[in-house]
C-alpha positions in Angstrom: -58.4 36.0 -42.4 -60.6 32.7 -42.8 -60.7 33.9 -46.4 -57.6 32.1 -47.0 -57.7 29.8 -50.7 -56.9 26.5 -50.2 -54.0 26.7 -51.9 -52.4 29.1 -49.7 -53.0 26.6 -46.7 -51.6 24.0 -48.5 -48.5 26.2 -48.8 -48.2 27.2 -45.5 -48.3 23.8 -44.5 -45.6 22.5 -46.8 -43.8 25.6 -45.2 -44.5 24.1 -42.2 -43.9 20.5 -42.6 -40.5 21.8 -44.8 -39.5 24.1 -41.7 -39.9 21.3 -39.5 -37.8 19.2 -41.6 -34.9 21.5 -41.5 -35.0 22.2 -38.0 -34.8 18.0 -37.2 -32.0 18.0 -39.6 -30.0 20.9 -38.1 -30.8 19.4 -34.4 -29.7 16.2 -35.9 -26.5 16.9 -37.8 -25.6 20.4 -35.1 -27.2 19.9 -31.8 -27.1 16.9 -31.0 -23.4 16.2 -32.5 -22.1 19.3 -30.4 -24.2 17.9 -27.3 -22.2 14.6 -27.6 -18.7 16.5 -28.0 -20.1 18.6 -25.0 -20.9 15.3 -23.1 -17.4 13.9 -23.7 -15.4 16.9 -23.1 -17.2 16.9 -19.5 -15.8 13.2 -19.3 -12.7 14.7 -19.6 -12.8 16.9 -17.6 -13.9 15.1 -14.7 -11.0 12.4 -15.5 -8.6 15.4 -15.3 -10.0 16.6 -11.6 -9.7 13.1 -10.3 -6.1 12.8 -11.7 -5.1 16.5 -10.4 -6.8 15.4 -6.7 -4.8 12.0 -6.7 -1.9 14.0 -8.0 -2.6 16.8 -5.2 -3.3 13.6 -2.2 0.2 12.5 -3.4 1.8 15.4 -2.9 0.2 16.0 0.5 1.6 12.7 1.6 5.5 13.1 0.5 6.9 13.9 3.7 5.2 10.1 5.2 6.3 8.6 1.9 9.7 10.1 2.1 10.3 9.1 6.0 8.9 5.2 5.2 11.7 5.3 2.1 13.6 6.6 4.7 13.1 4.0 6.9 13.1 1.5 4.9 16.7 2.1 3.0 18.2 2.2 6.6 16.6 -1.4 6.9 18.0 -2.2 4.2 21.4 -1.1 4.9 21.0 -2.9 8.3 20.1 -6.4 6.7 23.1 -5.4 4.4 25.4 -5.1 6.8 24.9 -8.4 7.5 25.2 -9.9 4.1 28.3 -11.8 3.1 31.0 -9.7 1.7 34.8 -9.7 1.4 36.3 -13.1 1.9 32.7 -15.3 1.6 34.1 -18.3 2.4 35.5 -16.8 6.1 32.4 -15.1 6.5 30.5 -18.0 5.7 32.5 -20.1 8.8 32.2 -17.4 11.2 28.2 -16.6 10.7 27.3 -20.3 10.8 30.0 -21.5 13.9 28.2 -18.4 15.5 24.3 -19.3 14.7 25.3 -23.0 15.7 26.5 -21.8 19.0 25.5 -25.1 20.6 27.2 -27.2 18.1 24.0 -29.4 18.2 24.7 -30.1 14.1 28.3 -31.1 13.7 29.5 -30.0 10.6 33.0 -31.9 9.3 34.1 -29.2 6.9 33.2 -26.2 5.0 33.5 -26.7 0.9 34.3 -23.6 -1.2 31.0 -21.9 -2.2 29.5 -21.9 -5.8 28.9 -18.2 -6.7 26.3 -17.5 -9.7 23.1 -15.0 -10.2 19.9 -15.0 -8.5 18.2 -15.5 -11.6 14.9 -13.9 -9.8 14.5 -10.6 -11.0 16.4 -9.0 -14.0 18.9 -6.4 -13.3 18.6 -8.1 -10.0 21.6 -6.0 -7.7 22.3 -9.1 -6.0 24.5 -12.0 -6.2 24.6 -15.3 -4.8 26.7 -17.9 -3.3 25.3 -21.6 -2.5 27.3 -23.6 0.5 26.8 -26.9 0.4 26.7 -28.9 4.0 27.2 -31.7 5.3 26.6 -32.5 8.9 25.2 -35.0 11.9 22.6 -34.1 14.8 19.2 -35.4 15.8 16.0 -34.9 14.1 14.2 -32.3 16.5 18.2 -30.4 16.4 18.3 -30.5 12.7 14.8 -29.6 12.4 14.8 -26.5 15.4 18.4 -25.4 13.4 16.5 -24.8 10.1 13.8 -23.3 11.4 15.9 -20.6 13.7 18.3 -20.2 10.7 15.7 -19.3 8.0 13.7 -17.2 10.4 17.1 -15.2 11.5 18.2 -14.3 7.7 15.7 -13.0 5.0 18.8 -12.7 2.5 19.3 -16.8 2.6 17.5 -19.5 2.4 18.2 -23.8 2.6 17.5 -25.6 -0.1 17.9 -29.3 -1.3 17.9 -30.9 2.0 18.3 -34.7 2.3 18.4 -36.8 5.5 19.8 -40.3 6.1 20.3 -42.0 8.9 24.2 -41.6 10.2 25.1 -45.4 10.7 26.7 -45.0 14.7 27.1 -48.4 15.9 26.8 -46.6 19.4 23.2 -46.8 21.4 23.6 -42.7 22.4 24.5 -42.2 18.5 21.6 -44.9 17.0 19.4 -41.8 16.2 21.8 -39.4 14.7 20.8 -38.7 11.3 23.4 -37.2 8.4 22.0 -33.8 6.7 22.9 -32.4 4.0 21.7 -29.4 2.3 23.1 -26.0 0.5 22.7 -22.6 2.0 21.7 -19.9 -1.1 22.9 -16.6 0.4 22.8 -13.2 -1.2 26.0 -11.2 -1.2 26.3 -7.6 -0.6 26.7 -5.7 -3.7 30.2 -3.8 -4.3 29.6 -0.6 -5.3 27.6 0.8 -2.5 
């Protein structure tokens, strides 16, 4: 077998070397492409078993997040219950007469109220009504009203407030100061 011509060897290397050459082109253009596809299609697949075990969490959890919706539509409805509806005006007298139970801001008259949208969300369910009012009382009164009436209804809020000092010729009256400001309440929606 060492009896093998030179020429011979040489061919059996070229058949080598040209062997080689094919196989480092197949690994290249077959392998390797189908290892990559392989590689991304386990990507894939572990994407998908994330998404089915949030999916599969989710479900485990829809009796909690069925009894907080639950929960929180009959707060809803409570806090709506509340709202103005019907004859705004009337209810507008009654709910502030009843928060300023102490009449410590005296309040000469109630103008109409100025309906219009909330303009903060689109397709916003609510609507709103501004009050504008003008009354007398002392700083610390005016100032312990606002804060008790903003704290005791989420649906309204006070807005454009201005003081000024009321102009009593009287030494008990000296410190009265005139507020005025509008009350932006939401109104319950009709066709609940």
């Amino acid at each position: 077998m060492n009896k093998i011509s030179k020429e011979k060897k040489q061919q059996i290397v070229l058949v080598f070397i040209g062997a080689s050459i094919v196989i480092a082109i197949l690994w290249m253009l077959v392998i390797k492409m189908q290892s990559e596809k392989l590689a991304g299609i386990q990507k894939k697949t572990i994407e998908m078993q994330e998404k089915v075990g949030k999916a599969e969490s989710l479900l485990k959890k829809s009796a909690e997040i069925e009894a907080t919706l639950d929960t929180e539509t009959k707060a809803l409805e409570d806090i709506e219950e509340t709202m103005a509806s019907g004859d705004i005006y009337l209810w507008l007298i009654n709910m502030f007469n009843h928060f300023n139970d102490e009449k410590k801001i005296a309040v000469a008259d109630f103008p109409r109220e100025i309906s219009g949208d909330v303009g903060l969300l689109p397709k916003f369910p609510y609507k709103a009504v501004v009050f504008p009012i003008k009354g007398t009382g002392f700083y610390h009164d005016i100032g312990r009203f606002l804060a008790k009436f903003e704290n005791s209804f989420p649906y309204m809020r006070i807005q454009n407030l201005e003081l000024a000092p009321a102009g009593k010729s009287d030494r008990d009256d000296a410190e009265k100061l005139t507020v005025k400001f509008e009350i932006v309440a939401l109104v319950k929606p009709n066709d609940k």
